[in-house]
C-alpha positions as CSV (number, residue, x, y, z in Angstrom):
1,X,0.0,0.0,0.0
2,X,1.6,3.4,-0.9
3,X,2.4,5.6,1.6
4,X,0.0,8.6,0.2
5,X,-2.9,5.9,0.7
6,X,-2.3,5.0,3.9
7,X,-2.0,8.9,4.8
8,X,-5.3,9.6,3.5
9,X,-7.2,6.6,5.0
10,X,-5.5,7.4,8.3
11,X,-6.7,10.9,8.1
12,X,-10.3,9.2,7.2
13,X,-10.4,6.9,10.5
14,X,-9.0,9.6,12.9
15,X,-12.0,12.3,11.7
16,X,-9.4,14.8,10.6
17,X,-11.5,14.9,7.5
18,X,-15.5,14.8,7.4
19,X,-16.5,11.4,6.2
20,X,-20.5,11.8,4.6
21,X,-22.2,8.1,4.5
22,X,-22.6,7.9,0.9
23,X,-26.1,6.5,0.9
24,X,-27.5,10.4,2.2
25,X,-26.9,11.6,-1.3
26,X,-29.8,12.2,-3.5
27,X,-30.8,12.3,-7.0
28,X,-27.0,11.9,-7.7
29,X,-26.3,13.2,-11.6
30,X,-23.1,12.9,-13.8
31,X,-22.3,16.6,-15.3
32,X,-19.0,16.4,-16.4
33,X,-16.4,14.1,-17.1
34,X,-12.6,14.4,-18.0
35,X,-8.9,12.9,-18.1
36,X,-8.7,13.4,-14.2
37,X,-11.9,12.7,-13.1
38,X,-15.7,13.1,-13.1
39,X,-18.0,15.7,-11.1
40,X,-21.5,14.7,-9.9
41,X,-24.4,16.7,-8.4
42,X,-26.1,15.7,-5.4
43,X,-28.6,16.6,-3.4
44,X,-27.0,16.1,0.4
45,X,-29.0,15.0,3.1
46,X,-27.3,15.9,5.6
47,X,-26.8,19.6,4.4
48,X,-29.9,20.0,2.9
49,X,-28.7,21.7,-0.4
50,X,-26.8,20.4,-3.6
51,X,-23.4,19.9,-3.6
52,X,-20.9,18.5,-6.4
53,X,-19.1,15.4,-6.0
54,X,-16.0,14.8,-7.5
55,X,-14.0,11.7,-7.6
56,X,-10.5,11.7,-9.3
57,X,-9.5,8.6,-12.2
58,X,-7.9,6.0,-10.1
59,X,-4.9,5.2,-11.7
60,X,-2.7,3.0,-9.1
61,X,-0.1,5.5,-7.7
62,X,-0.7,8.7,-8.8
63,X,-4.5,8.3,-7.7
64,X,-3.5,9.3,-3.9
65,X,-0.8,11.7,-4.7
66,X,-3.7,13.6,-6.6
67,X,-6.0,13.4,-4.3
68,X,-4.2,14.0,-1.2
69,X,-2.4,16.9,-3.1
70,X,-6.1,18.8,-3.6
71,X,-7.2,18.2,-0.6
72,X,-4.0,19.7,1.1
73,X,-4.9,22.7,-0.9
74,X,-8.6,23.0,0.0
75,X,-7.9,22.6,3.8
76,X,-5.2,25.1,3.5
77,X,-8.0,27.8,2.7
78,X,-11.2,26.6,3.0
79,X,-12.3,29.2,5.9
80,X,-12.3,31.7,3.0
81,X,-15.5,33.5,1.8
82,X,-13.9,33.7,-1.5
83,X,-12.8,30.1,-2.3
84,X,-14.9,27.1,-3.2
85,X,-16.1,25.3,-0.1
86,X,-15.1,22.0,0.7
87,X,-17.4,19.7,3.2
88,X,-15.5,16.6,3.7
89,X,-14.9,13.7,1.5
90,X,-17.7,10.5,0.9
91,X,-17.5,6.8,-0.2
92,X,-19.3,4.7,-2.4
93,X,-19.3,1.6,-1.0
94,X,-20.5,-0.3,-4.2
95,X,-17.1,0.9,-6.4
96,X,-15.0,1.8,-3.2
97,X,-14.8,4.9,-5.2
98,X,-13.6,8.4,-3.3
99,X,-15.3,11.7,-3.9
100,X,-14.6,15.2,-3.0
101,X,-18.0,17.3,-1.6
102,X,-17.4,20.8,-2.8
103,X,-19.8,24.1,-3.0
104,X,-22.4,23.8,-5.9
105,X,-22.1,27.2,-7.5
106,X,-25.4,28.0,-9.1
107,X,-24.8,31.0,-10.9
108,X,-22.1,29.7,-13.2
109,X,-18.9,31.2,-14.0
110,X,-17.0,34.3,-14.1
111,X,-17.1,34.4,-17.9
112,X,-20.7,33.4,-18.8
113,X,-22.1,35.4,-15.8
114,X,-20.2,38.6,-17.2
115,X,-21.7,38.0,-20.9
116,X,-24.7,37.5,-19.3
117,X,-25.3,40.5,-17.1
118,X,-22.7,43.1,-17.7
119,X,-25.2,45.7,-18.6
120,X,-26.6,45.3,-15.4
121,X,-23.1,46.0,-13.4
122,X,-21.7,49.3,-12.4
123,X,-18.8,50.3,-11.0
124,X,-19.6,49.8,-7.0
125,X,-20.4,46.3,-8.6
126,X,-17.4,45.9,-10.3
127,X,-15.5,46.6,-7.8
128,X,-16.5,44.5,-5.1
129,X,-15.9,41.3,-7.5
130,X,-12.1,42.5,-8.3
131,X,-11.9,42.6,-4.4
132,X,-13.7,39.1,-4.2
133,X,-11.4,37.7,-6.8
134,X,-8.4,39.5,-5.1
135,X,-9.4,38.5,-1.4
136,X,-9.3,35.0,-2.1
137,X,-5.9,35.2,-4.3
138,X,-4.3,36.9,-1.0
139,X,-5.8,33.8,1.2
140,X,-3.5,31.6,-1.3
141,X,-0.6,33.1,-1.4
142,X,-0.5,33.9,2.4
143,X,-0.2,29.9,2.5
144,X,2.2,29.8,0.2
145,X,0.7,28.5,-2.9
146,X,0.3,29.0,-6.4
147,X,-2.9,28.8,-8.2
148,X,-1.2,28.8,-11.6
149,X,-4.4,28.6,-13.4
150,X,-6.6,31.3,-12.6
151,X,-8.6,32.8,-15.4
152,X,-12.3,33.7,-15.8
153,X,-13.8,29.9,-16.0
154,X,-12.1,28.8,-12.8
155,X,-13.8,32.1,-11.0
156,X,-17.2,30.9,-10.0
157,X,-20.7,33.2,-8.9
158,X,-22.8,32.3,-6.4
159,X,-25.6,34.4,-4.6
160,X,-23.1,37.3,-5.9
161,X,-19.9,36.5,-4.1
162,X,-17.0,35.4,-6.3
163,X,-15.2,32.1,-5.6
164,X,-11.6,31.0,-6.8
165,X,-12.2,27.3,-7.7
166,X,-10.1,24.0,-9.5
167,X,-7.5,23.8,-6.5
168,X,-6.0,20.7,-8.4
169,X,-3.4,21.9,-10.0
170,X,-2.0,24.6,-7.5
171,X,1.2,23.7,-5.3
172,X,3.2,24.8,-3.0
173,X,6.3,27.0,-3.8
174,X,8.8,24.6,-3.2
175,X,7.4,22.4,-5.7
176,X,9.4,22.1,-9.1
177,X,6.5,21.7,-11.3
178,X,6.4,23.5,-15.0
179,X,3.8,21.7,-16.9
180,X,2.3,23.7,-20.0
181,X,-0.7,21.7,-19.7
182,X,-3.8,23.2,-18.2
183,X,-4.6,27.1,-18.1
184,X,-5.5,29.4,-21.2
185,X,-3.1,31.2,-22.7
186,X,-4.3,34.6,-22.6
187,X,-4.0,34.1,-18.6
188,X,-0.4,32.8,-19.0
189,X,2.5,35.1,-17.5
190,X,4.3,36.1,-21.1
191,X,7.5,35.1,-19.3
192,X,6.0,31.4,-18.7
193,X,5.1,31.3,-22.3
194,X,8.5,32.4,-23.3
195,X,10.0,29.6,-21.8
196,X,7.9,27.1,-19.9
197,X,10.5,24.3,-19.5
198,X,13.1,27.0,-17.6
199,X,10.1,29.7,-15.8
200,X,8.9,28.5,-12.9
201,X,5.8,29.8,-12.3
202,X,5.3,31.9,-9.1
203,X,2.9,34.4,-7.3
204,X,3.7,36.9,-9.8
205,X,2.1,34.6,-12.5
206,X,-0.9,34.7,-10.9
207,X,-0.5,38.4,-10.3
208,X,-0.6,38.5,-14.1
209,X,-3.5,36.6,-14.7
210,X,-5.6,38.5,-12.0
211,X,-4.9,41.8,-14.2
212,X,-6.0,40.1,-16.8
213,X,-9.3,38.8,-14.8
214,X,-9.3,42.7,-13.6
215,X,-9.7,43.8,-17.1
216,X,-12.4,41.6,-18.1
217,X,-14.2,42.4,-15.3
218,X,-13.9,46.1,-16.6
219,X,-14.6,45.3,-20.3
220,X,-17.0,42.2,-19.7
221,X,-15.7,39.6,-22.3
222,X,-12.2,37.3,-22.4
223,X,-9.3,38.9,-23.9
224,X,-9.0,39.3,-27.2
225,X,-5.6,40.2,-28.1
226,X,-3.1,38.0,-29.9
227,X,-0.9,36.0,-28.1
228,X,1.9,36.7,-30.6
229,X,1.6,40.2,-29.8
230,X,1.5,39.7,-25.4
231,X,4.7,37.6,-25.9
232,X,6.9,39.6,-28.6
233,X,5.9,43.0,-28.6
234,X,4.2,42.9,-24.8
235,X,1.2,45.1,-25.6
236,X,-1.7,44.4,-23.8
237,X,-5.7,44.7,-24.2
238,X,-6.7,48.7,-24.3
239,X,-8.2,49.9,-21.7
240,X,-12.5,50.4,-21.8
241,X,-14.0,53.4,-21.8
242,X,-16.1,54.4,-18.7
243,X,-13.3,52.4,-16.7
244,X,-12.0,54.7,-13.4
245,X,-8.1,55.7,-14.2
246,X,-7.2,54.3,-10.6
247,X,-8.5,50.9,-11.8
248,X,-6.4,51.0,-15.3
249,X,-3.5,51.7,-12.9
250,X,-4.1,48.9,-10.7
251,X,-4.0,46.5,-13.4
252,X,-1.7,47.8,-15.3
253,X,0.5,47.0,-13.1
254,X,-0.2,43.3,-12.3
255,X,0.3,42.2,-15.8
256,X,3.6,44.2,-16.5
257,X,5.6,42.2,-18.7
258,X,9.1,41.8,-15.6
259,X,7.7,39.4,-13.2
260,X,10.0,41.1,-10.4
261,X,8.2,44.8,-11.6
262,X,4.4,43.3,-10.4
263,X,2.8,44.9,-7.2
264,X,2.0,41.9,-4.6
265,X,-1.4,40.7,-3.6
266,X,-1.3,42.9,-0.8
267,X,-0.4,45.9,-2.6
268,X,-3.3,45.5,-4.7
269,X,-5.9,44.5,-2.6
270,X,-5.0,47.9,-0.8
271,X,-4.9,49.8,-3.9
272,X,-8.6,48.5,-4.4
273,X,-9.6,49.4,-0.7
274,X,-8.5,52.8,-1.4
275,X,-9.5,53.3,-5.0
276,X,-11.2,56.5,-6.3
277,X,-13.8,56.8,-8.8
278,X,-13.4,60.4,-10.2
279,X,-11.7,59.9,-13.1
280,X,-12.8,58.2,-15.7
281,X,-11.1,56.9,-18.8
282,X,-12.3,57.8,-22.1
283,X,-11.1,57.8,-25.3
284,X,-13.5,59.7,-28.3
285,X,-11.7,57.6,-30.7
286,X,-11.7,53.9,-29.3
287,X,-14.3,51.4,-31.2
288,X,-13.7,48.8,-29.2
289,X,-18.1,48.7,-28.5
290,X,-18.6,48.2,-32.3
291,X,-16.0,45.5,-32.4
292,X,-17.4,43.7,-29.2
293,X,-20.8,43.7,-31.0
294,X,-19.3,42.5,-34.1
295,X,-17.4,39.4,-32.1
296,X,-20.8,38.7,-30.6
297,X,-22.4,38.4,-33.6
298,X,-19.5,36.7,-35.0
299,X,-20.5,34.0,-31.7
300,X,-23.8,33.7,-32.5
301,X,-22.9,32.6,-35.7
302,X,-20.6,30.2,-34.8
303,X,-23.6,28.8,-32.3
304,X,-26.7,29.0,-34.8
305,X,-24.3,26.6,-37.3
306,X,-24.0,23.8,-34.2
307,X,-27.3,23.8,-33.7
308,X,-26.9,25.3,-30.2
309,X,-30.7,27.1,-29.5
310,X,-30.8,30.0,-26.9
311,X,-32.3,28.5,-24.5
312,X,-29.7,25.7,-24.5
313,X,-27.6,28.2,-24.1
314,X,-29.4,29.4,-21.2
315,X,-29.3,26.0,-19.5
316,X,-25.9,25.8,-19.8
317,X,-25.1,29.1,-18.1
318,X,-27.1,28.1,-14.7
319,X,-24.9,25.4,-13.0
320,X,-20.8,25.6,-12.5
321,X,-18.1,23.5,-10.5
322,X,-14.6,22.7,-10.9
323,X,-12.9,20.0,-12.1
324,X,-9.1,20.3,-12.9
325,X,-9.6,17.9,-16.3
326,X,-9.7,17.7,-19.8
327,X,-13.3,17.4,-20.9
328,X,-14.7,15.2,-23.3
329,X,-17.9,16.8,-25.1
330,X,-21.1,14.3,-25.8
331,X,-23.4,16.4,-28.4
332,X,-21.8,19.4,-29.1
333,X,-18.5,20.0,-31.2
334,X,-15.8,22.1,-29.3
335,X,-16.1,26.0,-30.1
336,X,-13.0,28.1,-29.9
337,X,-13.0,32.4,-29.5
338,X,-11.6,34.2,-31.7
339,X,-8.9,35.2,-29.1
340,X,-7.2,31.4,-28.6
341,X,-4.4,31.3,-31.1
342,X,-2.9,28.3,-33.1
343,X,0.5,27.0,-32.9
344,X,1.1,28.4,-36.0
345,X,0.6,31.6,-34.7
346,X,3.8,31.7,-32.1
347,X,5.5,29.5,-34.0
348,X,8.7,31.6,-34.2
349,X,8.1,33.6,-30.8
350,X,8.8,30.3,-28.6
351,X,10.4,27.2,-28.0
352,X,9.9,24.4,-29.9
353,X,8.8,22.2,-26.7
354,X,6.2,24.8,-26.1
355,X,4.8,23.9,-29.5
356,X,5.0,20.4,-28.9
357,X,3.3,20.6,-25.7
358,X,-0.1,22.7,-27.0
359,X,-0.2,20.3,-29.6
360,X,-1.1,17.8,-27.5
361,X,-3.3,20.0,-25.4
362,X,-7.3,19.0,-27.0
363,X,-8.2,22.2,-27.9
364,X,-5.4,25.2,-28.0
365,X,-6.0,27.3,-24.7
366,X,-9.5,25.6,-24.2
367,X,-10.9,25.6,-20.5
368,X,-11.0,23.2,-18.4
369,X,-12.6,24.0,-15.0
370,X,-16.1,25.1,-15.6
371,X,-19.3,22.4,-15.7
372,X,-22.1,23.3,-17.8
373,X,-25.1,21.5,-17.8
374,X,-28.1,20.9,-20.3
375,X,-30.2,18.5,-19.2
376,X,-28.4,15.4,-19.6
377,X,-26.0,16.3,-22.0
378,X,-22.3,16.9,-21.2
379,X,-19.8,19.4,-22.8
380,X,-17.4,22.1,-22.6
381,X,-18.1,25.6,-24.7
382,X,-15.2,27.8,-24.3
């Protein structure tokens, strides 16, 4: 028996970790399923509301490692307000199958709840999610960990608090891990994508992506801008009109191209503490609205060709949990935005091992943390 197994079922029979009898779930439902693992809905008993199970592929060794590794994370911060809950752990007796019991989100994610209501947001609003987003980024890295995949799918909404989700792939600092796989590249610190087999990502990587999440929450869709452009000529997305100037500054900052020249998590969660609103950007000359509402269209377009109805698209923006995997999609064919690039693209902006490595990712810079659900169908829209 490995020693990662007999760790975990130690901490099982000693109650360090709640144990939930199995048989007190209800109307138990697959949502999602992936390389790592699958996520289930439940109605618990015992906490009288739903809740998401999610077990992990168990694959001999590495099973325990993983699991054992997520769960360190989760108990490390899950006192937050702005991180996904987690309730304790569960055991089907039938499969001798493990299963996380997480926080069902019902409001979806970051990304679909922005398209969906950004008219309805204003600043006071916006603000208060940057902080959300921000808080819970400063409860991980005050335990020393790296989330090294935070982007606008693994940001969940529920009753209108924001929630940092997918805790599977963070680790501790002192862990010598530089995968490519997992994360979207728009997200990505520039420096990471430069040179992912020598960077090793730290807090400052995630500093990056928040000013990317920052900006989205100002402009209320992904970013757009090449990849070819972030990593050899280090522009970034413009700012939105009607944005304050303190805000710009803030994350302006976080997603400055020298790692060493990015503010902390402190320094910008005090910076949004102390932010004014009395100065507003605006540019007479930007068009960014017309080219939004063309890339929407362009969307739509994309959607009405697969068949995909509105009010399947409604469905699928209701219910959100993590799973750190790559999804596998039932009845719909994978949809990419216009921002994800090819490797074509960067083809002479990075290593050849960084080419290599997004080719064998499914889909270029698709996510793979969000659960969307329609029914009984299963898949992942990007």
């Amino acid at each position: 028996m490995s020693s990662k197994k007999v760790s975990f079922e130690s901490a099982l029979k000693n109650n360090y970790i709640k144990k939930f009898d199995y048989t007190k779930f209800e109307n138990i439902e697959r949502i999602a399923s992936g390389g790592f693992g699958t996520v289930y809905r439940a109605k618990s008993l015992i906490l009288s509301k739903l809740v998401a199970l999610k077990c992990l592929h168990e694959d001999y060794e590495s099973f325990y490692e993983k699991f054992v590794k997520e769960l360190t994370n989760i108990l490390a911060v899950n006192y937050h307000d702005n991180i996904i809950n987690f309730y304790g752990v569960s055991k089907d007796p039938s499969t001798e199958t493990y299963y996380l019991v997480l926080q069902y989100a019902k409001d979806g994610d970051l990304r679909t709840y922005l398209r969906n209501n950004f008219n309805t947001l204003n600043w006071k609003i916006k603000i208060q999610m940057a902080k959300d987003i921000t808080s819970g980024l400063y409860c991980i890295h005050e335990k020393n960990i790296v989330h090294r995949d935070l982007h606008s799918k693994n940001v969940l909404v529920h009753e209108g608090n924001l929630l940092i989700t997918d805790l599977g792939l963070p680790q501790p600092l002192d862990t010598n891990s530089n995968s490519f796989k997992g994360g979207m590249l728009a997200y990505s610190d520039p420096e990471y994508l430069r040179n992912p087999l020598i960077y090793k990502r730290s807090k400052a990587s995630d500093i990056y992506s928040l000013g990317v999440l920052l900006w989205e929450i100002s402009s209320g869709r992904p970013p757009n801008l090449e990849i070819t452009k972030i990593i050899k000529n280090g522009e970034r997305e413009r700012p939105i009109n009607g944005t304050p100037e303190d805000y710009i500054i803030i994350y302006s900052n976080a997603w400055k191209d020298d790692p060493d020249q990015r503010p902390t998590i402190k320094n910008i969660f005090d910076s949004l503490e102390n932010i004014k609103l009395e100065n507003i950007y605006n540019d007479p000359n930007d068009n960014q609205e017309a080219y939004f509402n063309n890339q929407s269209r362009a969307s739509m377009d994309i959607f009405s060709k697969d068949s995909v109805s509105q009010a399947s698209m409604d469905e699928f923006s209701k219910d959100s949990i993590s799973l750190s995997s790559s999804f596998t999609t039932s009845n719909l064919e994978e949809v990419t935005e216009v921002w994800q690039v090819s490797t074509e693209n960067i083809k002479d902006h990075v290593p050849d091992q960084t080419l290599t490595d997004l080719a064998n990712l499914e889909i270029t810079g698709i996510d793979n943390s969000s659960i969307y659900e329609n029914n009984s169908s299963i898949s992942n829209i990007s």
